[in-house]
DRENBASE-794418 format. One record per residue: x, y, z of N, C-alpha, C, O in turn. Coordinates in steps of 0.05 Angstrom, whole numbers, plus 5000, padded with zeros to 4 digits. Layout:
# residues N
XYZXYZXYZXYZ;...
This chain:
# residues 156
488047105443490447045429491546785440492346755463;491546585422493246385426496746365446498346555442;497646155465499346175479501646195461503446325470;502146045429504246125409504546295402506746315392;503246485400502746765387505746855397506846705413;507447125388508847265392507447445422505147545420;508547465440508647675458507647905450508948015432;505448045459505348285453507348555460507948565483;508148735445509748875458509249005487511149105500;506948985496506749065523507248895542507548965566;507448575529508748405546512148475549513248285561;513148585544516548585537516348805559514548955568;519348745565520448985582520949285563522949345551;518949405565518849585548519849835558520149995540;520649925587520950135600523350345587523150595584;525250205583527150445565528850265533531250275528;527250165520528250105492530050245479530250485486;531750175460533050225448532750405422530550335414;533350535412532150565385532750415367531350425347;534950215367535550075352532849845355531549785335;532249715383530949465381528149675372528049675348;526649785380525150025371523749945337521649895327;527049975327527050055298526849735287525049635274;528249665293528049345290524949145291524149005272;523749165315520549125321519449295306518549135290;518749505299517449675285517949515252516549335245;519749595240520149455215519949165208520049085185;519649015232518548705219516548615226515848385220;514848825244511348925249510849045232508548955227;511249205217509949345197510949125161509649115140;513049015167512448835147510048735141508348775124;510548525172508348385162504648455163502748315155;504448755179502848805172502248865145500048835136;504748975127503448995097502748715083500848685067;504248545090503348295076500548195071499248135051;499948215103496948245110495148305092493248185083;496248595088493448805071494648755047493248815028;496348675042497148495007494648275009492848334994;494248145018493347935023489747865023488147715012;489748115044486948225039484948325014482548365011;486648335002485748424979486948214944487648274921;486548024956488647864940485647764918486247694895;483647754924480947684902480947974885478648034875;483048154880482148344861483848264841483748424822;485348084838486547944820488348134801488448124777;489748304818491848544811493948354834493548234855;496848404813499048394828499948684846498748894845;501948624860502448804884503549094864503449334869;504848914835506249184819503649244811503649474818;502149214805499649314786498349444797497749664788;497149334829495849624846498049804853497350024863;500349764850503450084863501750244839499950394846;502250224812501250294790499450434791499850674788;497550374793494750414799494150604807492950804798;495450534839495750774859497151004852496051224849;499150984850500551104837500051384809501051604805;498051214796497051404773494151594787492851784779;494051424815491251514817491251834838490052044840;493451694849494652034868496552254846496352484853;497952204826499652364807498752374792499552564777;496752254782495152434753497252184733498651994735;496252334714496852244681500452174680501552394681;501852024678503951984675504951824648503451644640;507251884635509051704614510051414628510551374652;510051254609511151004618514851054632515950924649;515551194623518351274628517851374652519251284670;516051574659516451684683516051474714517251444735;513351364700512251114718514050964726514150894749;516550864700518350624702520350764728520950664749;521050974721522651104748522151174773523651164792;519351284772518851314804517750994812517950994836;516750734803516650494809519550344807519650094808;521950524805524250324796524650084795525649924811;523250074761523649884742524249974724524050224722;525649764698525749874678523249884659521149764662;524050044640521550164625519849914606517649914595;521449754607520149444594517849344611515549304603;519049294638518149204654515149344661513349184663;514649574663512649784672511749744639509349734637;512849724617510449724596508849414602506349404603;509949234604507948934613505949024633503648934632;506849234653504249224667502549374661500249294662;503049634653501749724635499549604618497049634619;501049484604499649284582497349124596495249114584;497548974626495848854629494049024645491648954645;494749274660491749404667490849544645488749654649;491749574620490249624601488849424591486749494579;489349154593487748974583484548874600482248824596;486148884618483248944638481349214646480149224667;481249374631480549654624481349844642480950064634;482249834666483949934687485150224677484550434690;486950224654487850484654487050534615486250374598;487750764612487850814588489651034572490951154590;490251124551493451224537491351384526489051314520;492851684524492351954498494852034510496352014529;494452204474497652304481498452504488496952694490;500552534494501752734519501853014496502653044473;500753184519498853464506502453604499502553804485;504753504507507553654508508653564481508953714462;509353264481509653144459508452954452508152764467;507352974425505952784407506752554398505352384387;509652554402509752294396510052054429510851824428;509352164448509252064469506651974480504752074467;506051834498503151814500503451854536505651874547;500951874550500651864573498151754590495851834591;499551524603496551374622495251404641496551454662;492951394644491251534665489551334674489151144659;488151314707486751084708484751134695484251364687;482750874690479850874682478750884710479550854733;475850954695474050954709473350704725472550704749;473750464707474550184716476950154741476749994759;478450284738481650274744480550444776480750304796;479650664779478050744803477050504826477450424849;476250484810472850364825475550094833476450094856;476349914816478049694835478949814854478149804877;481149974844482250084865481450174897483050134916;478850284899476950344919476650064931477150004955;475949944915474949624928477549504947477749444970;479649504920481349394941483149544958485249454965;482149804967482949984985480649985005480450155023;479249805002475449875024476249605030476249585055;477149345018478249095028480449085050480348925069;482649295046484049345065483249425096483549305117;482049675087481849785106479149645131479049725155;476749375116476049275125477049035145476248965167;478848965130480248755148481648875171480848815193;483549005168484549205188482749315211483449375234;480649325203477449445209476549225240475949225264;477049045217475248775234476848635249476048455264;480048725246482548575265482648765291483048675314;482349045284483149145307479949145327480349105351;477449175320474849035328476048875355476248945379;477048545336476948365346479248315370479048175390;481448465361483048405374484448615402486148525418;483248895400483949045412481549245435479149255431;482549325449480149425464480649725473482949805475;478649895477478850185476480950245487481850415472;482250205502484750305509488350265493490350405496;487749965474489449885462488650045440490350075422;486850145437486050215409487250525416489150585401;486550725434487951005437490450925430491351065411;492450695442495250635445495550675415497050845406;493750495397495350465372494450595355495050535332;492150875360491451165346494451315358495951395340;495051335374496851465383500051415372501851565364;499851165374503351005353502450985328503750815315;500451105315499951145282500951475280502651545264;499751635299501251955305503851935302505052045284;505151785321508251755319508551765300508951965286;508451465292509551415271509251515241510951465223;506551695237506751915213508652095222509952235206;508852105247510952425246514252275228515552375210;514652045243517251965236516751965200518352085187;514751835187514751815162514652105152516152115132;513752365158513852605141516752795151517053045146;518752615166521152685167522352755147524752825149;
């Protein structure tokens, strides 16, 4: 690691933190780790709304544009453009909703899969090949162990 680099947190006086500074470091480390894995995956030529989407349809099943527009809070215009363009790239596809017929409901493609995988196997490679490069068996227990934490705090 370069001498500019940010301090690692084990360089800091870490002995009794705050939860505030805690919460603070945690949230603008995990920023920018998402940016990262935005980033990593930036040759699948999906915007960040288009893989939420994606994902999104790919863990909940078959959804209405209305429903999508609300759990992505956007409006429903907005979620039909994207729509529109992972349908244009064969990504997802519309039949209609088995409740009401005059409604339709989108599901990924088979196409819409397989990116998705990719740019979920892109992520998880880079991440793969940073912590490789940058961490060593004992930093690595540290930060198996503050991924434990920190799911517990997330299924709070």
């Amino acid at each position: 690691m370069s001498s500019t680099s940010s301090p690692a947190p084990r360089d800091r006086n870490v002995a009794d933190p705050s939860a505030e500074r805690v919460a603070t470091d945690l949230a603008a480390v995990v920023g920018r780790l998402l940016r990262r894995l935005r980033t990593s995956s930036a040759d699948s030529l999906l915007t960040p709304s288009q893989r939420s989407v994606l994902a999104r349809l790919d863990e909940g099943g078959p959804a209405t544009t209305a429903a999508l527009a609300r759990a992505e809070l956007v409006r429903p215009q907005s979620m039909r453009l994207t729509l529109g363009a992972l349908g244009d790239l064969g990504l997802v596809c519309r039949a209609p909703d088995p409740s009401d017929g005059r409604k339709s409901v989108v599901s990924v493609s088979d196409a819409g899969r397989t990116t998705l995988a990719e740019v979920r196997a892109a992520k998880r490679s880079w991440l793969a090949e940073a912590i490789t490069a940058e961490l060593d068996g004992e930093e690595r227990r540290t930060v198996a162990e503050a991924v434990a934490l920190i799911g517990r705090l997330v299924e709070r």
